[in-house]
N, C-alpha and C positions, 0 to 999 in steps of 0.2 A: 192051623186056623188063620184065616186071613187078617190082617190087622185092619184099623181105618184108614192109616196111614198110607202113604206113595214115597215113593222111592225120591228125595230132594236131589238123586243126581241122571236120574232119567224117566221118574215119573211113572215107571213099573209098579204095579202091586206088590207090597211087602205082605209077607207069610211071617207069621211069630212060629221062632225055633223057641229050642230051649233056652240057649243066650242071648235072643234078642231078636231082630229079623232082619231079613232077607229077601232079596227080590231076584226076577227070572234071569238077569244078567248078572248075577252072583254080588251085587254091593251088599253087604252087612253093617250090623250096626247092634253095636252089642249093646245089651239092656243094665242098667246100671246096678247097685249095691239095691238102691232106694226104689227102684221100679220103672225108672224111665227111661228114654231112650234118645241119641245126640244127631236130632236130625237138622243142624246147622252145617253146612258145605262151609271150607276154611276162606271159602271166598265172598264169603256172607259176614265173618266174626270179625268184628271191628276192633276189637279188644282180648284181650287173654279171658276176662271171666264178664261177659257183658251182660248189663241188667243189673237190676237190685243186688246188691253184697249181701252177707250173711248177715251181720246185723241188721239193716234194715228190712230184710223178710223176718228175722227174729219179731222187733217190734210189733212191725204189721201184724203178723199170726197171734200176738198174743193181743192184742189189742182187737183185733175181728172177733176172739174167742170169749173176748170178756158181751160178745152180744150189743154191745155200740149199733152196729149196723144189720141186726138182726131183721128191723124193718125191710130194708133194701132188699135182703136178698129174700123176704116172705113174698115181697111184690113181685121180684123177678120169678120165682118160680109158679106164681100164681099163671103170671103173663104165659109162660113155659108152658103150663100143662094147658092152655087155652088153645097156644099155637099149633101145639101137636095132636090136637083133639082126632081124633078117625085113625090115628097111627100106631098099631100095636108091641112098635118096637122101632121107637125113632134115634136117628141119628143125631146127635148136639156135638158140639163146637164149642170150647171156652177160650174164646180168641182173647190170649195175654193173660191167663189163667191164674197166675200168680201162684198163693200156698193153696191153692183148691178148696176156697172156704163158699168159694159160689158156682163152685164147679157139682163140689158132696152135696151142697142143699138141692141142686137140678135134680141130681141122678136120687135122691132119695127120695122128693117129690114126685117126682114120674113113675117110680118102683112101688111107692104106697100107693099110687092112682092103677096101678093094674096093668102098668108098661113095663115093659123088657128095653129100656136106654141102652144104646152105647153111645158113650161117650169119649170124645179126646180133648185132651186141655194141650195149649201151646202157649210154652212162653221163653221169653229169650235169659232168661237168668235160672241156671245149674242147683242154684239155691233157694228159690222156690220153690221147683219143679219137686227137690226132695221131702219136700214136708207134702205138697198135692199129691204125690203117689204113696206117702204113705198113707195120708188122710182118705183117700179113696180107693182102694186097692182094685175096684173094679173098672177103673179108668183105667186109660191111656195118656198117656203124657210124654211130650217130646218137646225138647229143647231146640227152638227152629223161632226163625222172624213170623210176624204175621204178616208181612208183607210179600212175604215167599210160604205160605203154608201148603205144608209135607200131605194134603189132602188130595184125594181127585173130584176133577170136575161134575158138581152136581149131584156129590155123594150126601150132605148132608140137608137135615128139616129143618134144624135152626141153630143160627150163630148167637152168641151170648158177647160182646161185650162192652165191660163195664173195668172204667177207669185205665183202658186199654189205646193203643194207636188203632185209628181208624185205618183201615185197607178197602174200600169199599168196592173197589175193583176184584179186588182177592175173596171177599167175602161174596159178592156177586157171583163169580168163579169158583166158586164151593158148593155155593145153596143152590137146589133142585127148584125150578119153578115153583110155586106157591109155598116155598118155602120162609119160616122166617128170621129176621133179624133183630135183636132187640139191645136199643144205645142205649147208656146211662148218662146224665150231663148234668152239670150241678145244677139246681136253681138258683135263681138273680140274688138271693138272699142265706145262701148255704157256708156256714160258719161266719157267718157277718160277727159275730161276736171277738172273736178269734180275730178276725179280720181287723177288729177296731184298736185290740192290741199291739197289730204287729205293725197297722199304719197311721200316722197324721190323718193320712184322707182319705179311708177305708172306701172301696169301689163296688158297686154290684156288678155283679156274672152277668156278660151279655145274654141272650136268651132266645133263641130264635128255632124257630121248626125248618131243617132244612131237607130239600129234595136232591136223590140221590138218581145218579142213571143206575136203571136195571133193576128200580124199588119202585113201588106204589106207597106212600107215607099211611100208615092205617088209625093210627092214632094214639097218643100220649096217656102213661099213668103215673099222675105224682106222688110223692113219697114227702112229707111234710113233720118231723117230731121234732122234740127238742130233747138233749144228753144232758146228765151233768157229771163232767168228770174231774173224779176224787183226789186225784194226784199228780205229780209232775209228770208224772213216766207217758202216764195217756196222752196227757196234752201234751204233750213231745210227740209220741209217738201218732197219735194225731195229724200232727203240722208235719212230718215228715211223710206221709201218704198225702201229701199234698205239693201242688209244683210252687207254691208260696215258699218251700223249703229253698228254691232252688234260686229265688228273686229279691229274697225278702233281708232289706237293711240291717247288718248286726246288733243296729239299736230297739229295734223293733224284738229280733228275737232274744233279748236280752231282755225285755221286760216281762213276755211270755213263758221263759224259763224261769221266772221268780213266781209265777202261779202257780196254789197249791190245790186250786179249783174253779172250773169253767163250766156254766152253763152255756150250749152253744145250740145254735138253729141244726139239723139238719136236711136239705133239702135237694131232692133230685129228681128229674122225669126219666122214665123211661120211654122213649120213642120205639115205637111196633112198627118191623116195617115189611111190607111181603115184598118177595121175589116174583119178576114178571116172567 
């Protein structure tokens, strides 16, 4: 059976064997323990294990699963089965897919709407990828950049990502005409709470609707609750699915590790955007 994937070292059709797949110039690529499969070339890996480490996909997944952002991904899959409406068996893309917590909600959406999905998730970290292919066992998932995705041209009906590197050359270069695309971006005021913790001079999320070559912009849906969460663990784990981890003063996270409860904003658009 053919996979959705392309060969990352010459762009041939891969065929799934039993260990994994293979393309008409004989590159293999054998299929992991967990389900996936390593379609990063050694001259793409910038690091021995790049991306997220185990522990923080640990957090993340348990913290997605406690339902925090259950909103988020109700709305993306709303948007989903909107985009694919007329297509009885569409192709999706979870560009930067993480543990496959918005990858499972697409393909279970689209399978309860009376759709036959296939689907592939892509992400650059090993330790992800194995909780998403267990989590979805009817995916595909492969460890590869999204700036180099193992995809062919104009195979797919819509790209998904959310809290992912933008490739929008790559995603343009994927999606079929009228295909869609659909971004997540925080809004101006998303963890402002959190925010007022970790800073003296907490800042709003710039905000802007921008135009993409190879997109027509179709139009934005936002996502607006508010959480409260009960523990330290979350609000950690929290603040590390976020790039404030990576910016943010020791004094600031120092006072955010002594909270033992956080009511905070959440807030995101999703930008729709078709393929020309």
């Amino acid at each position: 059976m053919e996979s959705l994937f392309s060969c990352p070292l010459c762009a041939g059709p891969l065929e799934r064997t039993d260990t994994g797949l293979c393309c008409p110039s004989r590159h293999s690529f054998d299929r992991s323990a967990a389900g996936y499969v390593h379609l990063l070339p050694p001259n793409r890996k910038h690091s021995k294990n790049p991306g997220d480490d185990k522990e923080m996909v640990a957090a993340r997944s348990a913290f997605l699963d406690k339902g925090y952002y259950a909103p988020l991904r109700e709305a993306l899959c709303e948007l989903a089965l909107d985009c694919v409406k007329g297509e009885s068996a569409p192709v999706v893309v979870d560009s930067g897919c993480g543990e496959g917590y918005y990858t499972a909600g697409l393909y279970e959406t689209l399978s309860q709407a009376g759709r036959e999905p296939r689907i592939a998730g892509v992400d650059i970290s090993k330790f992800a990828l194995r909780r998403a292919a267990k989590r979805l066992k009817e995916g595909e998932f492969a460890v590869a950049s999204v700036y180099h995705l193992p995809l062919p041209d104009q195979s797919a009906h819509l790209l998904a990502n959310v809290f992912s590197p933008l490739a929008v050359e790559e995603f343009a270069r994927v999606l079929r005409p009228g295909g869609h695309f659909l971004y997540a971006v925080p809004s101006q005021r998303h963890l402002w709470e959190m925010k007022e913790v970790l800073y003296e001079k907490p800042y709003e999320n710039p905000v802007k609707q921008e135009d993409y070559t190879g997109f027509i912009w179709e139009g934005v849906r936002e996502v607006r609750y508010e959480v409260t969460l009960e523990n330290s663990n979350d609000i950690m784990a929290l603040f590390h699915m976020t790039p404030y981890a990576w910016k943010t003063p020791r004094a600031g996270v120092e006072r955010l590790e002594k909270l033992e409860r956080l009511r905070v904003q959440i807030g995101f658009d999703f930008h729709v955007y078709r393929r020309l």
